[in-house]
N, C-alpha and C positions, 0 to 999 in steps of 0.2 A: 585164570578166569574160568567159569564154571559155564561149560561148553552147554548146558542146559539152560541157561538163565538167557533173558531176554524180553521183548515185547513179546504178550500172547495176542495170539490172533482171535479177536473178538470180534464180532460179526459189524459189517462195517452197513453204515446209514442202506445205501443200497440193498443191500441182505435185508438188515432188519424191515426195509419194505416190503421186499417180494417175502417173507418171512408170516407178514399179515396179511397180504394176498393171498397167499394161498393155504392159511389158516393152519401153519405150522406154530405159531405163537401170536399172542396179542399183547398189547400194553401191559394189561396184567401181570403176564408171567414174565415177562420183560423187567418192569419195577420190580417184581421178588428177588428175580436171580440177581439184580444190581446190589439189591439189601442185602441178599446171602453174601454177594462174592465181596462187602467193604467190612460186612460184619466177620467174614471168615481171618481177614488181613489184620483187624484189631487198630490201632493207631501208630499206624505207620509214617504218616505227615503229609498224606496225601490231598487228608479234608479236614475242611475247618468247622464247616458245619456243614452235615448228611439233612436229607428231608426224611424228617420218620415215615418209613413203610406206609399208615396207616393215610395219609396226605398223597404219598404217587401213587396209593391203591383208589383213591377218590379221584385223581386228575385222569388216571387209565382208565376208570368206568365211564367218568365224562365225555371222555372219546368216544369210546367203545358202542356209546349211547347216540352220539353222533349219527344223523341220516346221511352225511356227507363226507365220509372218511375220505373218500378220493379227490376231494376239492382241499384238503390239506397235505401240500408237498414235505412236512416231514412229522407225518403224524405219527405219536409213540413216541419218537426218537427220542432215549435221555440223556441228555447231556449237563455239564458240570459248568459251573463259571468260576473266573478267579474270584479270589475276594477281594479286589479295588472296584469292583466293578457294584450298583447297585441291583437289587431285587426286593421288589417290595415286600415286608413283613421279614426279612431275616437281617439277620445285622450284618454291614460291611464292617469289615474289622484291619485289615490292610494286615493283620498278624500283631496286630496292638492293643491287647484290650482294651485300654484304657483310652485308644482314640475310638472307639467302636459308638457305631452308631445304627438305628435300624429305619431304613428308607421306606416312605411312603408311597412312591413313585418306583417304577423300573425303567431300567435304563430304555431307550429307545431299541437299538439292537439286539437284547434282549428279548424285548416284548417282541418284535417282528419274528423273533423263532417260536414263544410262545403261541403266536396268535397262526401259525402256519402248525401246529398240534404238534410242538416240540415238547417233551418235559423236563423238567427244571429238576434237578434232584440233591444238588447242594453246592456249597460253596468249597473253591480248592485253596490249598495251601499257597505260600508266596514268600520271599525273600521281605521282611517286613520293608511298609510304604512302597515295596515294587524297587529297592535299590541294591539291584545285585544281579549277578548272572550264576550264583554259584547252588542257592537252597538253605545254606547254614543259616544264612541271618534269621532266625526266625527265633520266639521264647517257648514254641511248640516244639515237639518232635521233631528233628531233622530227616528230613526224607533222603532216601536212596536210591541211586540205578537201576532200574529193572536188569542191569548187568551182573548186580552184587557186587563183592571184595571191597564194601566198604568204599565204591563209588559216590562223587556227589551226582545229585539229581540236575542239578543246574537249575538257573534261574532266570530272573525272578519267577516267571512260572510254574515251578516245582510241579504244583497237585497236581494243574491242568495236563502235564506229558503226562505224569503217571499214571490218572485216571486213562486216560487213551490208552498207553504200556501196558496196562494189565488188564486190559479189556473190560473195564468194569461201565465206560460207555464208548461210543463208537466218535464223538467228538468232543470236544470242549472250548469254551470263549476265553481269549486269554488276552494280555496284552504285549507289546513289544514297541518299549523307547531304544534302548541303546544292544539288545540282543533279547530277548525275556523270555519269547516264544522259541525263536529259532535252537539258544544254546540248549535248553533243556531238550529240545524236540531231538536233537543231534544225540544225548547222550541217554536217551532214552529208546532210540530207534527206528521211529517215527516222523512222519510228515509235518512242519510246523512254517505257516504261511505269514508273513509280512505285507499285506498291501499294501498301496499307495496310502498315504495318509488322505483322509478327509474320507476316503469310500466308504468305509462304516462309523456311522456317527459316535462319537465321543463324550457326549450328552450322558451325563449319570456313572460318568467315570473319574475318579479321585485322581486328578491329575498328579502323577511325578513329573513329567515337564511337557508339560501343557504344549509347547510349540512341535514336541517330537513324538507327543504319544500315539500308538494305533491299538487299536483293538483287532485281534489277530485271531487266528483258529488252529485249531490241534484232530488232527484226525491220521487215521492211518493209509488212505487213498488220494488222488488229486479227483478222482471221479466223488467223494463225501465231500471236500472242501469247493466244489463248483455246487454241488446241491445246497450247500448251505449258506452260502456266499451268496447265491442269487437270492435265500430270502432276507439277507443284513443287510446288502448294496443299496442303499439309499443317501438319494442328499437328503438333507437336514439344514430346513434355517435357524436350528438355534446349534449349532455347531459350524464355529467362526472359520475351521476348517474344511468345512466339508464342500465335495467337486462333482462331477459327474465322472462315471465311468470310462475308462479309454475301449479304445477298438478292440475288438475279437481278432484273435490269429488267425491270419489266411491263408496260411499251407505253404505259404514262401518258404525260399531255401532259410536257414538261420546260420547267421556266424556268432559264435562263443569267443568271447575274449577269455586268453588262459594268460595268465601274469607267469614272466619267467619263475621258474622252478626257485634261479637262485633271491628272488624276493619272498617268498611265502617263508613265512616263519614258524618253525614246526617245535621251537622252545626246549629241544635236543631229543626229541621225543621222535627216535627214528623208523619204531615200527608205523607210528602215525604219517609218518614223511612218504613209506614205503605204499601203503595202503593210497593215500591219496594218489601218488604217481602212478598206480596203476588202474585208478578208479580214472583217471584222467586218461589215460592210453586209449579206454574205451569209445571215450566219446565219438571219434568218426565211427563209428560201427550204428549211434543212434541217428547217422543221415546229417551229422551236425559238420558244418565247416569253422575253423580252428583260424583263431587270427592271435598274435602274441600282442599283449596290452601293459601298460606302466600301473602297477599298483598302489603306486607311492602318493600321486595326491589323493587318491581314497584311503590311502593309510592317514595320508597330513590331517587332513578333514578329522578321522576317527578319533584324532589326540585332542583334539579340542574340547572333547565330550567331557571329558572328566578333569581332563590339565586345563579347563577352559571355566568361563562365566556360566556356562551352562548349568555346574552343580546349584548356582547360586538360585536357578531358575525353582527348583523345588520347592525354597521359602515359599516362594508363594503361595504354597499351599501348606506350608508345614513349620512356618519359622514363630508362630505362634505357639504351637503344641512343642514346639522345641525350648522356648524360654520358660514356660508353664508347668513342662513335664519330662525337661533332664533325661532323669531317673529309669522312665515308660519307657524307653527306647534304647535298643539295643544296642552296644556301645560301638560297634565299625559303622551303623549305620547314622550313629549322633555326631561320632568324628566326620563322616561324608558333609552329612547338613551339617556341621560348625565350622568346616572350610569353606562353604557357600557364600561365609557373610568376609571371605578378606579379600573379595573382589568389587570394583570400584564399574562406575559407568560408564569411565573411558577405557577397562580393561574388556568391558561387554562391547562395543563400538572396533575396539581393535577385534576381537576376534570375531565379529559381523562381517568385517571387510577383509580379513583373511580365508574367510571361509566362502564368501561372494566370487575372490579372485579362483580360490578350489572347486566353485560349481564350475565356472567358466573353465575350466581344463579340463575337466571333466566331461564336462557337455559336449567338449572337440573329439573326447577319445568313444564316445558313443555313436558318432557319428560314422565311424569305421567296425562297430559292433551291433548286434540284436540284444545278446544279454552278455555276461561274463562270469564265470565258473572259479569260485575258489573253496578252500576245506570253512567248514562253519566254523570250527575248532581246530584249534592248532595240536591241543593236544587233550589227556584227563586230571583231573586228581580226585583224589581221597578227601575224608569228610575231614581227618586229621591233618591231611596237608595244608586244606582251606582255612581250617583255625588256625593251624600255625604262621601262616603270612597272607591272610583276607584282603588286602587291598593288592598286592603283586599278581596273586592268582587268577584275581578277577580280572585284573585288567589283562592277561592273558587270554583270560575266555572270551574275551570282546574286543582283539583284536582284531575279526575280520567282520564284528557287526556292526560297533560303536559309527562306524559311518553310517550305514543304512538311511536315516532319517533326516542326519543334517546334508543328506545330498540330495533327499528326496526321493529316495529309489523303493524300489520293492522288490520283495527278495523271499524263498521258497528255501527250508533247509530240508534234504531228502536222505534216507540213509543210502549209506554206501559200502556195504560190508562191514567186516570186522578186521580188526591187524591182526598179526600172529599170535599173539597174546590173549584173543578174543576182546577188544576193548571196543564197544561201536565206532566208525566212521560215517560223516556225512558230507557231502557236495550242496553249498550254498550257489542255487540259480539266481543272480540278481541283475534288474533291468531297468531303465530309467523311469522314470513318474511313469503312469497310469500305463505301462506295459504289462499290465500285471497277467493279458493271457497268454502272453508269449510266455513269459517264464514259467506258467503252469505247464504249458503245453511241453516246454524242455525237461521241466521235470518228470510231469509222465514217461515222458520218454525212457527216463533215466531208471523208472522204477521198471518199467514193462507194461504202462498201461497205455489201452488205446483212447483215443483223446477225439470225439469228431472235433472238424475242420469248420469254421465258418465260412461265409462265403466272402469274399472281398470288401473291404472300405469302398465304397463309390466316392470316387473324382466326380469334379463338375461337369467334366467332359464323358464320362463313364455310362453305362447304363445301369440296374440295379434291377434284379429280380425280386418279383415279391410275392407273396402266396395269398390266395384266397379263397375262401368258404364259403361265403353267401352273398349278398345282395349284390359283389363285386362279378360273380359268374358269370361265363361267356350267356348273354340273355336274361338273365336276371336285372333289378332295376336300375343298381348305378353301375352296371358294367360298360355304359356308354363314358361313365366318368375317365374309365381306363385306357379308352381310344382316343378319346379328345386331348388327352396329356401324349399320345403316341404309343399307346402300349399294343404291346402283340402278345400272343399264347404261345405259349411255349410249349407246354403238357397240359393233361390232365392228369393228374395222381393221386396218391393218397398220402396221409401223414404218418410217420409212423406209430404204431398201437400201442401209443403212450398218453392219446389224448380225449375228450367228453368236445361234443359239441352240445354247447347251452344254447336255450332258447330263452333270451332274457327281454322281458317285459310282457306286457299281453296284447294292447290294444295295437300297434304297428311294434311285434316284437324285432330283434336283433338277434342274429347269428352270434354265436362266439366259437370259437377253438379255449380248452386250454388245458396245457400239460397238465399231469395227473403223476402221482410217483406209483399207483399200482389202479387194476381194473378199468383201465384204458384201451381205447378202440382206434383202429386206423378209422380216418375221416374222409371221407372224397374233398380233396382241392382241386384247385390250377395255378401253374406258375406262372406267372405274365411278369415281361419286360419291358422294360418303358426308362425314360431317359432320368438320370439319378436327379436333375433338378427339378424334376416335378415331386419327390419325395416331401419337400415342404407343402404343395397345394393339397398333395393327400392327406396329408395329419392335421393341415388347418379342416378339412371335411370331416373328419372322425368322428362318430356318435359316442356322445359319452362314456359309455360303456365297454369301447375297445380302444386300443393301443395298438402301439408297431410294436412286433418283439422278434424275439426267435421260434422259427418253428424248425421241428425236426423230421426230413419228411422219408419214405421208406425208404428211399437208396441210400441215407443217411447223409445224407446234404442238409445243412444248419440255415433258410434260408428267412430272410426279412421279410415277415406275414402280420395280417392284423389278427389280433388276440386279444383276450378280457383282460382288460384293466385290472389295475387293485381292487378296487372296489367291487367287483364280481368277486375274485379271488378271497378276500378277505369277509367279505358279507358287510364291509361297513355300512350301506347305506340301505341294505336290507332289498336287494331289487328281489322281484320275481322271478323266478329261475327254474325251469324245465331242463330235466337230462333229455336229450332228442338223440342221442350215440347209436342208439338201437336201429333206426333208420339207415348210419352209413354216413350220410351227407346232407346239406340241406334241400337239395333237390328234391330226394327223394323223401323226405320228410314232406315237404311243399303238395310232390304230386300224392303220398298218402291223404292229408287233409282236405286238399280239393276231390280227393277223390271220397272219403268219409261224407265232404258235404253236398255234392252231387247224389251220393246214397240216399242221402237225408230226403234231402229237397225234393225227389223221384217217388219217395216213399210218403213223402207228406201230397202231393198232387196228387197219388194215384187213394188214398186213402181218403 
């Protein structure tokens, strides 16, 4: 393996912000070097369709043109999307011409990075219809490793790691039913996130199995996939799956369930076996406590995926174009959907209820863990190995994912070095339903980044701190609100100098707080505490215009504050909106204006 080969380090979302802060690059020269660095590569199988130069040199001016670049948290940023997914005016094509079609609409997820001043720069490559974890299936180009020697890329996500791999953008939208995001992310060497299903809407996405799919992200930091993640995290009522959020990690100890050694299956591949045992050795070094777990019903579960009714689930979107058009489609993946149709509806009902009795055992062995840590990949192979036995290999590579979804979990694949051989390793973090900050927070750990903490869930019995800016101030007009419910002060401080205090509306205006990704100022708040069941009397009060969120404040405490809504943040409803930052606080914004009209009004009497 060519000790030179690997992921290159492209400047990750955070960079390319402060990159425009401080007027080292702008969107402009951003879309160039993307166009140079796809155009220098030629067709490699990364993209399926690029946006010509001449289109992300118009979306960058449009920015750039922008009075309000710091009220868009990932302005510039260009990133790729797979192609199951929709964008309006380019064809989704799934890797099938002939099923190719060009949307009018954009997906929901999509559009929320769009309208948050992401740019869209093209479509990535895929295992066609999204069925595979390997990259071969495809009638395009067969993409490679950023490792070389004739590596597969893995799949189904192929383009989306590679574009990340080779730095050509700093994230990418991908999907992930039975492994799609994670495998490629693993053999590419990069960070590749699994949520909870339902968190990002699935609205404008070409289902391969509708009850399992998520739309996932590729990036090479956990600090890019929380910036980006916060602007996709939405319910959606027209996504039959879609949930709210789970809780923020609160700095509790964490236990990692490690499945005996002699269960993990490494498919003879012992420099992989050796790499992971040693990747694992580490883990008490990142603060983490070790508890040993059965891996075998999440293995049972995992065989259901493809020895189960579940292939049969695909027809549904596909057994049409299959009777139609044979021919279109690529023959491992025509063989997958023509197994689909020899399963019956008491064979769909039997494995419901074998797979019900596998949450239930499951659900007991979480109960003695926070997440649990196994290898994403057991092992690699070659683009020539993959052809030669395409359905063994695959189900190899989705060994340790093929669960993920039919158990509900979420799961983070990180890299982990390399074996003796230079071949990448990664450690797959996976955690029950909507734990998805816990897992992040383990895999920072795992990479070396630092992660803030939030502050505790509040119990009914608990108290709950919460920060404010304006009208809620000790003296200010509803600060009486915050004593009547029992609150007390705690400090006065500031936020830290990441954020714009708006003044939104004119005639009785509104304070607001709200993060900024660059040219942001500390703000004067106060934390006040008060008993966590009053937390509902506060948000039935809320002026339209703010929300409870996170604030982050200078000692680097993550605490529950009122902040601008979407609708400030987005501009949907077009309020009136003054920067007041220059001030400091509202206060002293307050006492500038009374003090401008006392000026006035002295000057108008004496004249």
């Amino acid at each position: 393996m060519n000790p030179d080969r690997g992921p290159v380090c492209g400047p990750t979302v955070a960079e390319m912000l402060e990159a425009y802060r401080t007027g080292a690059e702008t969107p402009s020269s951003i879309v160039e070097a993307f166009s140079a660095a796809v155009a220098s590569r030629g067709d490699d199988g990364t993209w399926i369709t690029v946006v010509r130069l001449a289109e992300l040199s118009a979306a960058a001016a449009a920015l750039e043109a922008r009075p309000d670049p710091h009220l868009l948290p990932l302005f510039g940023i260009p990133f790729g999307v797979k192609d199951s997914i929709d964008v309006a005016g380019y064809p989704t094509t799934l890797a099938c011409p002939d099923y190719a079609y060009t949307p009018d609409s954009t997906a929901p997820a999509v559009q929320a990075l769009l309208d948050a001043g992401a740019i869209f720069v093209g479509k990535t490559s895929l295992d066609q219809f999204a069925t595979g974890l390997n990259g071969t299936r495809t009638p395009h180009t067969v993409p490679r490793s950023v490792y070389g020697n004739d590596m597969i890329s893995g799949g189904s996500s192929s383009g989306s790691a590679l574009a990340v791999a080779l730095g050509q953008v700093p994230f990418c939208v991908a999907t992930d039913t039975a492994g799609s995001g994670r495998v490629p992310a693993a053999l590419n060497g990069i960070v590749g996130w699994k949520p909870s299903r339902g968190l990002i809407s699935t609205v404008g996405l070409v289902p391969a199995c509708k009850s399992l799919d998520c739309i996932t992200l590729m990036a090479t930091t956990i600090e890019d996939l929380d910036l980006v993640f916060d602007v996709m995290c939405a319910e959606d009522p027209a996504d039959g799956w879609s949930r709210p959020r789970g809780g923020r990690y609160d700095g509790r100890e964490i236990t990692v369930g490690l499945p005996d050694l002699q269960q993990l299956d490494f498919f003879g591949d012992a420099a992989m076996a050796d790499a992971h045992s040693a990747a694992r050795e580490s883990l008490p070094s990142y603060g983490l406590r070790t508890a040993t777990v059965d891996l075998m019903p999440f293995l049972d579960a995992g065989s259901l995926l493809y020895q189960g009714p579940w292939v049969a689930e695909r027809l549904v979107e596909f057994d049409g174009f299959l009777t139609e058009n044979p021919d279109s489609i690529v023959p491992v993946v025509r063989e997958i959907f023509l197994g689909g149709r020899q399963y019956s509806a008491v064979d769909a009902f039997r494995a419901l209820q074998t797979l019900q009795d596998l949450r239930a055992r499951v659900a007991q062995l979480w109960t003695s863990m926070d997440v649990m840590i196994v290898p994403t990949i057991g092992t690699t192979f070659t683009v020539p190995e993959v052809l030669a036995d395409p359905i063994a290999c695959n189900t190899k590579l989705g060994h340790y994912t093929h669960f993920g979804n039919l158990l509900d979990l979420t799961a983070v694949a990180v890299p982990a070095g390399l074996t003796e051989d230079g071949r990448p390793t990664s450690l797959m973090v996976i955690g029950p339903a909507l734990a998805d900050d816990t897992v992040l927070a383990v895999a920072a750990r795992i990479i070396g980044e630092r992660r803030i903490v939030s502050a505790r869930t509040p119990t009914e019995q608990s108290l709950v701190d919460i920060v404010v800016a304006g009208h809620h101030l000790s003296g200010e007009r509803a600060n009486p609100q915050l004593l009547e419910l029992g609150g007390t002060l705690v400090e006065a401080t500031t936020t830290a100098p990441t954020y714009t205090l708006l003044r939104i509306g004119t005639d009785d205006p509104t304070p607001g707080l709200l993060r900024v990704p660059f040219g942001g100022s500390a703000i004067d708040v106060e934390r006040w505490r008060l008993p966590a069941t009053s937390l509902a009397v506060l948000a039935g009060r809320l002026p339209a215009v703010l929300a409870l969120g996170r604030v982050l404040l200078a000692d680097g405490s993550d605490v529950l504050g009122y902040v601008c809504d979407a609708t400030v943040q987005t501009g949907a409803e077009r309020h009136t909106v003054d920067d007041i930052s220059e001030f400091g606080g509202w206060r002293a914004y307050s006492r500038a204006i009374t003090s401008a009209h006392d000026t006035s009004t002295a000057a108008q009497e004496i004249s």
